[in-house]
RODO-2510 file (C-alpha; in nm, 4 decimals, decimal comma):
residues 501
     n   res          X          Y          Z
     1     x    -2,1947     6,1707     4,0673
     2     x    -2,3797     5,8851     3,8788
     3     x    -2,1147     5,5870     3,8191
     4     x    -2,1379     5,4453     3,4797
     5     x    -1,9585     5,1620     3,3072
     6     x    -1,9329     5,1189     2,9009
     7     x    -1,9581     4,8428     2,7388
     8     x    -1,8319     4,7267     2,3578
     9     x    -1,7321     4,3077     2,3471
    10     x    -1,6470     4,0722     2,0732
    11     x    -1,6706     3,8267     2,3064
    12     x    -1,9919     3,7579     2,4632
    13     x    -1,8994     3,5164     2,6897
    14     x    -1,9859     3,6055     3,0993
    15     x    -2,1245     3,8934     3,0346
    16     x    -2,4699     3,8484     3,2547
    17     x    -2,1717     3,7833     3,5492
    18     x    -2,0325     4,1673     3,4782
    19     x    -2,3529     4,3030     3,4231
    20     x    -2,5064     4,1445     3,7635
    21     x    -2,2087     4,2807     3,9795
    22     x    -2,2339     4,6402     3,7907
    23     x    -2,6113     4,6316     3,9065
    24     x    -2,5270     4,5664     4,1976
    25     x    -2,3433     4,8778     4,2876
    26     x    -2,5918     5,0783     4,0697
    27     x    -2,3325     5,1502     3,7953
    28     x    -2,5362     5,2079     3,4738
    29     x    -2,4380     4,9974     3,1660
    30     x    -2,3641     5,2019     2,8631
    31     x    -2,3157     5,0049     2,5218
    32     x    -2,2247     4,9659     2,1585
    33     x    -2,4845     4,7782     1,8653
    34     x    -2,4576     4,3942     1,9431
    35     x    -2,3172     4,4102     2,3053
    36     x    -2,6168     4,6265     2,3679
    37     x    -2,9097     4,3853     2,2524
    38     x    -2,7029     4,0725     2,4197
    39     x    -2,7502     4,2648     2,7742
    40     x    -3,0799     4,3716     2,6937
    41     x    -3,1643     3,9946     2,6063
    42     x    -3,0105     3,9065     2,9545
    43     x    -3,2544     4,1028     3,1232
    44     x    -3,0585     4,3953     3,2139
    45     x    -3,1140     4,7734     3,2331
    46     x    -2,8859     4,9426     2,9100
    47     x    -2,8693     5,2101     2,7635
    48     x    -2,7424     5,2853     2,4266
    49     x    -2,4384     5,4323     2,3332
    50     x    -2,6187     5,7056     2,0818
    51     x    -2,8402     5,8238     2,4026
    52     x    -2,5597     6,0206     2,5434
    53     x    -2,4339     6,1268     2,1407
    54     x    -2,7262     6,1401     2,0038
    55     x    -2,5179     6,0169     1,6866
    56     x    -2,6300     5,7148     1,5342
    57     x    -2,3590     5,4641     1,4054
    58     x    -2,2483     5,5084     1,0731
    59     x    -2,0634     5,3588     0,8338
    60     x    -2,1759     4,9746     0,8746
    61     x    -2,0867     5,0142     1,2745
    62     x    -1,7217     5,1384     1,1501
    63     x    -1,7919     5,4897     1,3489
    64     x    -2,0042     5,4506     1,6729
    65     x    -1,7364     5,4537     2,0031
    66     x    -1,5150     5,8007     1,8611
    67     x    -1,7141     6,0401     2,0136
    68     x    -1,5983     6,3902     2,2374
    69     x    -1,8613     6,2846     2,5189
    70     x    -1,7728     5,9184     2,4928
    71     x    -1,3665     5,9976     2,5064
    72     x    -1,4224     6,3198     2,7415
    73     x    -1,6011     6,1215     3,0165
    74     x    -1,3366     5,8672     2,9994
    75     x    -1,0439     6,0916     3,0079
    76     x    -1,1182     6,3780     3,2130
    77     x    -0,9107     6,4801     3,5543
    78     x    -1,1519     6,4161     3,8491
    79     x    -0,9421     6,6200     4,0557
    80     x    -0,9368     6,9418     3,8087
    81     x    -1,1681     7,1527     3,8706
    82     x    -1,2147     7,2720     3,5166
    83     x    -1,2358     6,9528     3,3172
    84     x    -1,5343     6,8776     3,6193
    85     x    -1,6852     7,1993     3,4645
    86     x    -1,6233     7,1390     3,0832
    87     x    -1,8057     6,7856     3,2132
    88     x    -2,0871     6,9028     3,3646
    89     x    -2,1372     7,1770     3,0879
    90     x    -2,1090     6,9930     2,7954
    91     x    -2,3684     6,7589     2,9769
    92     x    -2,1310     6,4684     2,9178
    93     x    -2,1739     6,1186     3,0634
    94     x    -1,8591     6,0567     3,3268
    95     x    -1,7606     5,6596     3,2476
    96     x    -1,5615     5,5076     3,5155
    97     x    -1,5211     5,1139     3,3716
    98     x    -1,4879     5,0845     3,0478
    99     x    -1,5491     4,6707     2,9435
   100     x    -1,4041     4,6568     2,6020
   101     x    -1,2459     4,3300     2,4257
   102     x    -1,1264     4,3986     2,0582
   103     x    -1,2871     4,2397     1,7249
   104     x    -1,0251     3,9334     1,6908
   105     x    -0,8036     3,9957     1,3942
   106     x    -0,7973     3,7207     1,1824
   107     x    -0,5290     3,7158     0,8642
   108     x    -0,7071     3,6008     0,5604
   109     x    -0,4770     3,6934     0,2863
   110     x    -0,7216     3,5860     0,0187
   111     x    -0,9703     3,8546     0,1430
   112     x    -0,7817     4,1882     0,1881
   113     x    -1,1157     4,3720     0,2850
   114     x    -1,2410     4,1036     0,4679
   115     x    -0,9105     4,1710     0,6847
   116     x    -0,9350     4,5668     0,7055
   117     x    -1,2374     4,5436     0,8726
   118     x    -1,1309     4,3127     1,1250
   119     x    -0,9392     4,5892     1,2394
   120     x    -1,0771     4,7453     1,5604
   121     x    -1,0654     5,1362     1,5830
   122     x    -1,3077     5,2580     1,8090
   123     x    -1,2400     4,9614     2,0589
   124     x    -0,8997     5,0491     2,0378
   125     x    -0,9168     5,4204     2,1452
   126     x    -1,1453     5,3064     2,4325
   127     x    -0,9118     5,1047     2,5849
   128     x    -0,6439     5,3362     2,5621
   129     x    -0,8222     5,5872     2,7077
   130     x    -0,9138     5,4417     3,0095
   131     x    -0,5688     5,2689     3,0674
   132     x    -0,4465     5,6458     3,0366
   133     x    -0,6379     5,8082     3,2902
   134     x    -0,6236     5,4842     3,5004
   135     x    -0,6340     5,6486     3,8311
   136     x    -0,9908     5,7592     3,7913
   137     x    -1,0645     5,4470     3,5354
   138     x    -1,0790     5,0866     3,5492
   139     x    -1,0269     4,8882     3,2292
   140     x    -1,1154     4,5154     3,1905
   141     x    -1,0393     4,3960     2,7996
   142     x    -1,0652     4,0432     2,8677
   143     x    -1,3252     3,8215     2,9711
   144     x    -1,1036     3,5673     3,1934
   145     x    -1,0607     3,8890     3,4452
   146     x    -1,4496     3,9275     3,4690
   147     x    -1,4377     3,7431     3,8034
   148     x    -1,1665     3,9304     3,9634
   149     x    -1,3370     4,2369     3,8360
   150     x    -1,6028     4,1558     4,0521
   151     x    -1,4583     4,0850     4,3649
   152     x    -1,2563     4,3923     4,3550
   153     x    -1,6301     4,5688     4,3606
   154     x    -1,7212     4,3525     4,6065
   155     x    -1,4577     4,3995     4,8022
   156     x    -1,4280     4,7956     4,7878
   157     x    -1,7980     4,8118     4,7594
   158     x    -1,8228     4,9379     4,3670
   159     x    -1,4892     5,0958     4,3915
   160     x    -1,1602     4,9257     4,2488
   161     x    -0,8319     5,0438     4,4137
   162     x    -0,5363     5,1946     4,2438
   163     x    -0,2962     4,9681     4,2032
   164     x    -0,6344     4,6858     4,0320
   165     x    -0,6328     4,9887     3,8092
   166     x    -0,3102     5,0114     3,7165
   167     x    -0,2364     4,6617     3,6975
   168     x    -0,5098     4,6445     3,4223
   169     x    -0,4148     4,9540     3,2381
   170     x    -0,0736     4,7980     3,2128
   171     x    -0,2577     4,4741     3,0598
   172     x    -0,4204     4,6604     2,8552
   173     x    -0,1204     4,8156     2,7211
   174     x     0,0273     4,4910     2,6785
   175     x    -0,2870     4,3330     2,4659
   176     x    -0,3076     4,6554     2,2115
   177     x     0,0765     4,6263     2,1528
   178     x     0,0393     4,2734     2,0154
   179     x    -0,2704     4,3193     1,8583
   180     x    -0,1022     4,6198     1,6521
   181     x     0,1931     4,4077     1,5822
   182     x    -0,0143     4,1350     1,4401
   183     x    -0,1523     4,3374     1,2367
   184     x     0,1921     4,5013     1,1610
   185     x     0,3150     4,1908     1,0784
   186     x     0,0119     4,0578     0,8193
   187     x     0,0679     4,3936     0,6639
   188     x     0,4368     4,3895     0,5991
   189     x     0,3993     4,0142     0,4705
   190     x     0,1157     4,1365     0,2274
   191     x     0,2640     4,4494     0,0368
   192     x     0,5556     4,5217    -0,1613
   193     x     0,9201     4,5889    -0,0752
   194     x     0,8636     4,9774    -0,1835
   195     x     0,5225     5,0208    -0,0054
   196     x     0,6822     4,8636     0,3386
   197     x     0,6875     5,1920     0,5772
   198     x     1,0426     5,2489     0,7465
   199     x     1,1887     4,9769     0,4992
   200     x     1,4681     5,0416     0,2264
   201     x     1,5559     4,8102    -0,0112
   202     x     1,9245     4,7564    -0,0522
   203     x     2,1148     4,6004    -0,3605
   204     x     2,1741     4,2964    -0,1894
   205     x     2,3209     4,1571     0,1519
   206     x     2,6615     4,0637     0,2653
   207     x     2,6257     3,8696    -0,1056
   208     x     2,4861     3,9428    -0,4300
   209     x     2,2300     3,6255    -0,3998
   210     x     2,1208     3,7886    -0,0865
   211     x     1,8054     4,0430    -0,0333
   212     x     1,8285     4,2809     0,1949
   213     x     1,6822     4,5631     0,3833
   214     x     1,7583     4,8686     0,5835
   215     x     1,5212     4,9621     0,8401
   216     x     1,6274     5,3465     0,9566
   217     x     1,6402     5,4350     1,2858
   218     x     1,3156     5,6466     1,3610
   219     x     1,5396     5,9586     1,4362
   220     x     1,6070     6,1365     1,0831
   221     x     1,9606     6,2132     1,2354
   222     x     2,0605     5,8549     1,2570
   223     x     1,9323     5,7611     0,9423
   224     x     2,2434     5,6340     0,7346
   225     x     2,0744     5,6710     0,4021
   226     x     1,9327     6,0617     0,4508
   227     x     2,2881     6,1735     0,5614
   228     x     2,4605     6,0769     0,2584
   229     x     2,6133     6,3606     0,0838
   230     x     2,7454     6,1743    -0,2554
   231     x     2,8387     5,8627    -0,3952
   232     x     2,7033     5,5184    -0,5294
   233     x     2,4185     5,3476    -0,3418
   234     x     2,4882     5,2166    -0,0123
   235     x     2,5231     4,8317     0,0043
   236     x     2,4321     4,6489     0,3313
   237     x     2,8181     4,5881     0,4002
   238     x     2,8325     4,9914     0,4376
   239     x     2,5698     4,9996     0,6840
   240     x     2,6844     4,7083     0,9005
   241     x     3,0686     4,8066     0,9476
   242     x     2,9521     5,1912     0,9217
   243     x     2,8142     5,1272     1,2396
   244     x     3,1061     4,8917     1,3444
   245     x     3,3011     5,1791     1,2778
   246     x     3,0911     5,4584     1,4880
   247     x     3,0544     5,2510     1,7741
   248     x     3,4356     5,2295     1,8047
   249     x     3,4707     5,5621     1,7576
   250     x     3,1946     5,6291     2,0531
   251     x     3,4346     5,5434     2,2922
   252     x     3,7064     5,8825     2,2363
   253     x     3,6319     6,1953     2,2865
   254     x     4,0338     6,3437     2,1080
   255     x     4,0571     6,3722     1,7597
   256     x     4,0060     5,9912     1,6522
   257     x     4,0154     5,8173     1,3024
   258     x     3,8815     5,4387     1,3082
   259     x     3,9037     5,2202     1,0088
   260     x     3,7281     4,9192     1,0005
   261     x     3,7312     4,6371     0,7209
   262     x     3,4562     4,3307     0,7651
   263     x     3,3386     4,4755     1,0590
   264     x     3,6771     4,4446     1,2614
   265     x     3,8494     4,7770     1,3330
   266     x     4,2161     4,7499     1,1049
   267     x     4,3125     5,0755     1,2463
   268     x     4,2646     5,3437     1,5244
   269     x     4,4599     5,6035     1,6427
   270     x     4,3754     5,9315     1,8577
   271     x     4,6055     6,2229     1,7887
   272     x     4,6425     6,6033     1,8604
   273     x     4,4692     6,6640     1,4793
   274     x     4,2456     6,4881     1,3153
   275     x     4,4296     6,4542     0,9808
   276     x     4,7409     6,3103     1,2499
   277     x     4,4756     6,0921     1,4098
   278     x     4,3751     5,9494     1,0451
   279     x     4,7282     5,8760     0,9243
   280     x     4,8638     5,7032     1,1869
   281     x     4,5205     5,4736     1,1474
   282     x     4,6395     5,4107     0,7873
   283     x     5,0027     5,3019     0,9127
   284     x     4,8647     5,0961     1,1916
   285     x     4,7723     4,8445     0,8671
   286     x     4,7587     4,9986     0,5404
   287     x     4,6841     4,6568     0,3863
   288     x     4,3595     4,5928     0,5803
   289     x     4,2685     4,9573     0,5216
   290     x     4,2173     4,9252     0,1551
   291     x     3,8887     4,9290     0,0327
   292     x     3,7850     5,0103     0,4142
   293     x     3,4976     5,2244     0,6403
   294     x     3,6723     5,5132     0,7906
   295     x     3,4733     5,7019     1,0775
   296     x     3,6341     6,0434     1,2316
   297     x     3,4669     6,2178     1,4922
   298     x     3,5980     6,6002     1,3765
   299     x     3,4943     6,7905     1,1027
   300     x     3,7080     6,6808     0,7713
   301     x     3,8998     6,9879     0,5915
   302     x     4,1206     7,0083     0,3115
   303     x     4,4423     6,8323     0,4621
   304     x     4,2080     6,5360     0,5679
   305     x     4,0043     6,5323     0,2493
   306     x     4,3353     6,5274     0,0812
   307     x     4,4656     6,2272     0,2406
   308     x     4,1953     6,0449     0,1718
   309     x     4,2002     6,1430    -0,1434
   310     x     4,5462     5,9280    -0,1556
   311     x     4,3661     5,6187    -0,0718
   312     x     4,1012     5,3869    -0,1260
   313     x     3,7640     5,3681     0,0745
   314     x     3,4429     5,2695     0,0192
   315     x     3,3217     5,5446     0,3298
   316     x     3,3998     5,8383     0,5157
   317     x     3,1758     5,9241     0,8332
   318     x     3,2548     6,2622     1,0147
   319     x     3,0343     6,5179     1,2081
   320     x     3,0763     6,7624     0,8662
   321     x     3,2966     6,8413     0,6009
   322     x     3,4545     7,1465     0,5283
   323     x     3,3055     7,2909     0,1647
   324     x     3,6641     7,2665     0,0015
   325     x     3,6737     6,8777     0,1435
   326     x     3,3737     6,7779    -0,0552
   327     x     3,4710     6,9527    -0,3192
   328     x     3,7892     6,7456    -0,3159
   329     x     3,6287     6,4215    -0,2474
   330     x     3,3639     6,4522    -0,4500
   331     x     3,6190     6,3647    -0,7720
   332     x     3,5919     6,0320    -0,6261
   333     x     3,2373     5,9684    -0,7637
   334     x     3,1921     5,6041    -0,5954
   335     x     3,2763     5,7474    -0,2800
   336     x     3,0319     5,6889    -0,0005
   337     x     3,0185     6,0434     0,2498
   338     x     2,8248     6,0766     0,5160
   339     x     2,7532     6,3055     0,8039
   340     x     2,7626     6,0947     1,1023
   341     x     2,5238     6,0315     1,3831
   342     x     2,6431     6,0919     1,7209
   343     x     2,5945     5,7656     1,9294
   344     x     2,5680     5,7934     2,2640
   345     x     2,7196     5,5543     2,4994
   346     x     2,6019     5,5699     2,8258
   347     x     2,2332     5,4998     2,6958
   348     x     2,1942     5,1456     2,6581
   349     x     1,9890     4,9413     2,3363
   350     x     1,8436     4,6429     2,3267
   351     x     2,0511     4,4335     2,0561
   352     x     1,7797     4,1834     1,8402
   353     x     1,9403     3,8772     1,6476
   354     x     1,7388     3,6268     1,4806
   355     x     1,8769     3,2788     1,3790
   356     x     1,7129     2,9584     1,2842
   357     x     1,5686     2,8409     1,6834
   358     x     1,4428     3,1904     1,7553
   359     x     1,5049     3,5550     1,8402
   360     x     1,7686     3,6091     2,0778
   361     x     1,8033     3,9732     2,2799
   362     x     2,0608     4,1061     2,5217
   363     x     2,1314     4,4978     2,6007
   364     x     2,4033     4,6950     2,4467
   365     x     2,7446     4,6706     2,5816
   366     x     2,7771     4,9794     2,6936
   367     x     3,0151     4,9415     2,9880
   368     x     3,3066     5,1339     2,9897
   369     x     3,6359     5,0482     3,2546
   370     x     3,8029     5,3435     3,4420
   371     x     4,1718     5,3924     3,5226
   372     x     4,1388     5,3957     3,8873
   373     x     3,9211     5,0496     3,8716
   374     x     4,2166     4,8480     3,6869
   375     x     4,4020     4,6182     3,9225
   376     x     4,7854     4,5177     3,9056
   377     x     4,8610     4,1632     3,9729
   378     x     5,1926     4,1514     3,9364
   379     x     5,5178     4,2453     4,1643
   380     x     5,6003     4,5443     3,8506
   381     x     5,3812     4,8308     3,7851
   382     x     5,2791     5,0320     3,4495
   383     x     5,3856     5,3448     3,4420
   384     x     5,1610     5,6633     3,3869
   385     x     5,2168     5,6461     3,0257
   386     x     5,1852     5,3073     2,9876
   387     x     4,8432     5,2833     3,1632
   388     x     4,6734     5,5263     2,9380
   389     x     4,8367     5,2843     2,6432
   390     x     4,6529     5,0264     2,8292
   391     x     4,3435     5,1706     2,8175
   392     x     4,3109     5,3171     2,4636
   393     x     4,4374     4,9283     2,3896
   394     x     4,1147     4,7461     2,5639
   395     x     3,9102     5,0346     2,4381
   396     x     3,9794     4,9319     2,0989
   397     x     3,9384     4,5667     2,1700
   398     x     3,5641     4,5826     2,3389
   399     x     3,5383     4,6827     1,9341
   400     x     3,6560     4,3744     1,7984
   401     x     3,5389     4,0168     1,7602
   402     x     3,6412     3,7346     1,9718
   403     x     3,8734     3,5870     2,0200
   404     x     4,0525     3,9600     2,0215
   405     x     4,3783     4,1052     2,0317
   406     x     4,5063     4,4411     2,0493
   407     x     4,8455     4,5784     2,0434
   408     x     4,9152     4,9320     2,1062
   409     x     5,1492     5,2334     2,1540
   410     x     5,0987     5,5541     2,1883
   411     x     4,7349     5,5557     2,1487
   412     x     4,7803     5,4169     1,7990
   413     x     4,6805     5,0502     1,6976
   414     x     5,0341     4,8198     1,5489
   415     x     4,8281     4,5144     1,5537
   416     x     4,5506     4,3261     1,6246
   417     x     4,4254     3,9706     1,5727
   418     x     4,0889     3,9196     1,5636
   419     x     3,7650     3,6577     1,5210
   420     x     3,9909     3,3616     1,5817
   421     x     3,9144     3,0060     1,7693
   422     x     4,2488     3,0152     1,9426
   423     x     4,3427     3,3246     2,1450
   424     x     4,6998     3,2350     2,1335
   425     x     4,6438     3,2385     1,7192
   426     x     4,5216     3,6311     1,8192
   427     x     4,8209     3,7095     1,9431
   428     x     5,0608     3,5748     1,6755
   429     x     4,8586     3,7319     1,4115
   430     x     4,8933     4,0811     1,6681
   431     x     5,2303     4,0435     1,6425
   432     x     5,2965     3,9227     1,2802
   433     x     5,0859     4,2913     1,1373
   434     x     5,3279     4,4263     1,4131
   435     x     5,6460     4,3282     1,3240
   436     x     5,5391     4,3331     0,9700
   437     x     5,4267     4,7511     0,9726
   438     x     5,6791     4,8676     1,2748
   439     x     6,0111     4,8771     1,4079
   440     x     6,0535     4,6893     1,7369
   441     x     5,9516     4,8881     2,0139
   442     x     5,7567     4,8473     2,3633
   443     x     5,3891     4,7995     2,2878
   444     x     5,1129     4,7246     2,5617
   445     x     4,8556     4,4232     2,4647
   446     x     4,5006     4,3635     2,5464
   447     x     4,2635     4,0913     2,5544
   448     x     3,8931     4,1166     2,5252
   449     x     3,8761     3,7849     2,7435
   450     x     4,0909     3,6213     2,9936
   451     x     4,4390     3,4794     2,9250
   452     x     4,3624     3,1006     2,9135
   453     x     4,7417     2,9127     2,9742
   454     x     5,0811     3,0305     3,0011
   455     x     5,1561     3,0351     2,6408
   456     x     5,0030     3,3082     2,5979
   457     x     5,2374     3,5087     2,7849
   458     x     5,5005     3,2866     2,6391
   459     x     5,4770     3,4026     2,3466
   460     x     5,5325     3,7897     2,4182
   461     x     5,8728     3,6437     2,5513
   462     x     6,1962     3,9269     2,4576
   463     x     5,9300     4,1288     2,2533
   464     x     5,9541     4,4120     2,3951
   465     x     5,5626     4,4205     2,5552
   466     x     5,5191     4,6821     2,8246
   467     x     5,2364     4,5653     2,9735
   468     x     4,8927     4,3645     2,9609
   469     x     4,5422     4,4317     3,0012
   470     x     4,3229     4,0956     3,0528
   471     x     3,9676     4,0808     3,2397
   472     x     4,1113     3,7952     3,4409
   473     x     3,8927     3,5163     3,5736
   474     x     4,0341     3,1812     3,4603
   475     x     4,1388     2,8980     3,6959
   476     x     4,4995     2,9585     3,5578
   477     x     4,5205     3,3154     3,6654
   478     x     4,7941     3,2009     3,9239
   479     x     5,0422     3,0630     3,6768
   480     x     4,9638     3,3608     3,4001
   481     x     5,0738     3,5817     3,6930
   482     x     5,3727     3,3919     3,7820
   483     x     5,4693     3,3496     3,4250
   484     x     5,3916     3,7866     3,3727
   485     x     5,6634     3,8160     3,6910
   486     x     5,9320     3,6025     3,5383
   487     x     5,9440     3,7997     3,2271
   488     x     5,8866     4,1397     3,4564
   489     x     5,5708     4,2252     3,2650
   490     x     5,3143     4,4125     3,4657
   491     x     4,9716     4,2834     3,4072
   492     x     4,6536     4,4349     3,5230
   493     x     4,2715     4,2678     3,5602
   494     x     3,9834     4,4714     3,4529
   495     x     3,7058     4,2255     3,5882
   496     x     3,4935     4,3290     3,2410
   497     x     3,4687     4,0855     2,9638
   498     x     3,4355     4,2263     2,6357
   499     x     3,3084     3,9500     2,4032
   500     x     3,1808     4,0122     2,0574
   501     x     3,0778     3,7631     1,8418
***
């Protein structure tokens, strides 16, 4: 079968040196308007692109690539035995190199037309196409690979091996994606708030001089906005500790209430009943709560609804709602529900945040500890009871910002410091909501990062703590374990920091 090679290029630049080495193997030259009378000027054998179509171009050059016997010869199975029939039927040309570079888009925001038509369609869907079906097709989209180009031909005599043509097609992914998000980005900079696709105007940001924007998740069933059921708009706050208070919530499977104020949980409990699981949240700090996010990860009914009812919250997130716990809620016209979106833990996101010196990008943390992987330090060990304690405790604190306490009993939050510069301020503010909402009692503690000095453990002297849960890892580990022993607390290292800033 006849080897041919299309051609379409922007950039003129080394073409005779493609053209030569195509000749060479006897791969006819297929191109598009200008690229066609630059060859022919060069001295080479061409054919034009309409030849094969026998479609002229049309609209001022806009349509003359997006043709079946153009995109069939590029994409057809050579080992498929009826796409080789459809190709030899349909009498259409089989391409094997497609040489394409795109019209360079240039942002003129004085000329909007001007700018349209710098964008390149048929070029485009050329490259694509052969970076598809790249084991059969080679595509070359930039001039500055025209020499290697040619000594792959030379080297495989007018063949180019897999993994050239891979390689390439992965370039050529590459160039298209930044290309469109040029363009993606002129476009978004030169049209309205409400014509902006995937963009929702909020009422403002974390503060009413603030503009702000929700961009939804591309999955309908994560989009905050189209799972509202009722009340008032939702404000950017919503959104951001919304999802502070989901992504807690990810992490139980038993009926769990989390209540989160400023994007810091205030309160999480797991129970035997949702409704349970919901008011001990409430009594783990029923100041914070007020005015709070509360996410529950079992359908709300009428007991639920009517606790709520008792309180005020600016959102309630659950998988449903029963049709008697709307109608109760509902009263409460200013009151944000919203069928939640199941988040998934074990598949990891990449997290974007942009500040003044750039972008910066890590993945999700989406690393959970288990039981069996926690190590004691100390001469005393946790008991059953104690352990699971533990690890509802450091759970909870992977949730909240750093520097982060957590105190816990029962699976239920007493206190927790959180955000704070000093981690030994963390634990005195623990302890203070602690002391201030509960009767003395054992309580385990947990620490998103490692236990710095002594004092820390100091200051959990003759109150009552059961146990600790720290990643470990300072240079002082020694003399927090020594200190842990003297005051018979068992401690145990996780080896996972939990940062969150």
């Amino acid at each position: 079968m006849k080897k041919r090679a299309i051609i379409s290029v922007s950039n003129k630049k080394n073409l005779s040196t493609i053209c030569k080495s195509l000749e060479k193997y006897n791969i006819e030259i297929i191109a598009t308007g200008n690229t066609y009378k630059a060859i022919y000027k060069l001295g080479f054998k061409v054919k034009k692109i309409d030849q094969f179509t026998n479609f002229n171009e049309i609209l001022n050059g806009r349509v003359k690539t997006l043709h079946p016997k153009i995109f069939g010869g590029i994409l057809f199975k050579r080992n498929n035995s009826k796409h080789l029939n459809t190709i030899l039927k349909k009498n259409i040309p089989i391409i094997d190199y497609v040489i394409v570079n795109l019209y360079p888009f240039k942002k003129n925001e004085k000329n909007l037309d001007k700018c349209i038509d710098n964008i390149d369609i048929g070029g485009h869907s050329l490259i694509r196409s052969a970076a598809k079906n790249f084991n059969d097709v080679t595509v070359i989209c930039s001039p500055k690979d025209y020499f290697l180009f040619c000594n792959e031909l030379k080297k495989n005599k007018g063949e180019t091996s897999l993994s050239f043509r891979k390689k390439y097609a992965a370039k050529a992914f590459a160039m298209i994606m930044e290309y469109d998000s040029k363009i993606s980005n002129w476009l978004n900079n030169n049209t309205s708030p409400k014509e902006k696709n995937n963009k929702i105007e909020l009422i403002y940001g974390e503060n009413p001089h603030q503009k702000a924007f929700y961009y939804p998740n591309t999955s309908k069933k994560k989009n905050i906005i189209l799972n509202k059921i009722s009340g008032k708009k939702i404000s950017y706050n919503n959104i951001n500790d919304s999802n502070a208070a989901l992504e807690c919530l990810s992490e139980f499977s038993k009926p769990t209430a989390v209540i989160v104020k400023h994007g810091n949980p205030c309160g999480v409990s797991s129970s035997n009943k949702i409704h349970n699981a919901l008011s001990k949240s409430l009594k783990s700090d029923p100041q914070s709560s007020f005015g709070g996010i509360v996410a529950l990860n079992r359908i709300i009914d009428e007991t639920t609804s009517r606790l709520i009812s008792k309180n005020f919250f600016e959102v309630i997130l659950a998988p449903n709602f029963s049709k008697r716990a709307i109608d109760i809620l509902k009263k409460k016209n200013k009151l944000i529900l919203i069928k939640s979106p199941k988040i998934n833990k074990k598949k990891s996101y990449n997290e974007v945040k942009n500040t003044s010196v750039g972008f910066l990008e890590q993945k999700s943390n989406n690393l959970l500890i288990k039981k069996n992987k926690l190590k004691c330090v100390t001469k005393i060990k946790a008991s059953k009871k104690v352990l699971n304690d533990m690890y509802f405790a450091y759970a909870v604190c992977k949730h909240v910002k750093s520097n982060a306490i957590v105190i816990a009993k029962n699976s239920q939050t007493l206190g927790i410091g959180a955000g704070q510069m000093s981690r030994l301020d963390a634990i005195n503010i623990a302890l203070k909501k602690m002391n201030k909402n509960f009767k003395k009692n054992y309580y385990v503690v947990a620490s998103d990062a490692f236990l710095p000095f002594a004092d820390n453990i100091s200051a959990l002297k003759e109150k009552r703590c059961a146990a600790i849960i720290q990643p470990g890892g300072s240079i002082n580990d020694h003399k927090i374990i020594l200190k842990a022993n003297s005051y018979n607390i068992p401690m145990y290292f996780t080896s996972i920091r939990h940062f969150k800033h």
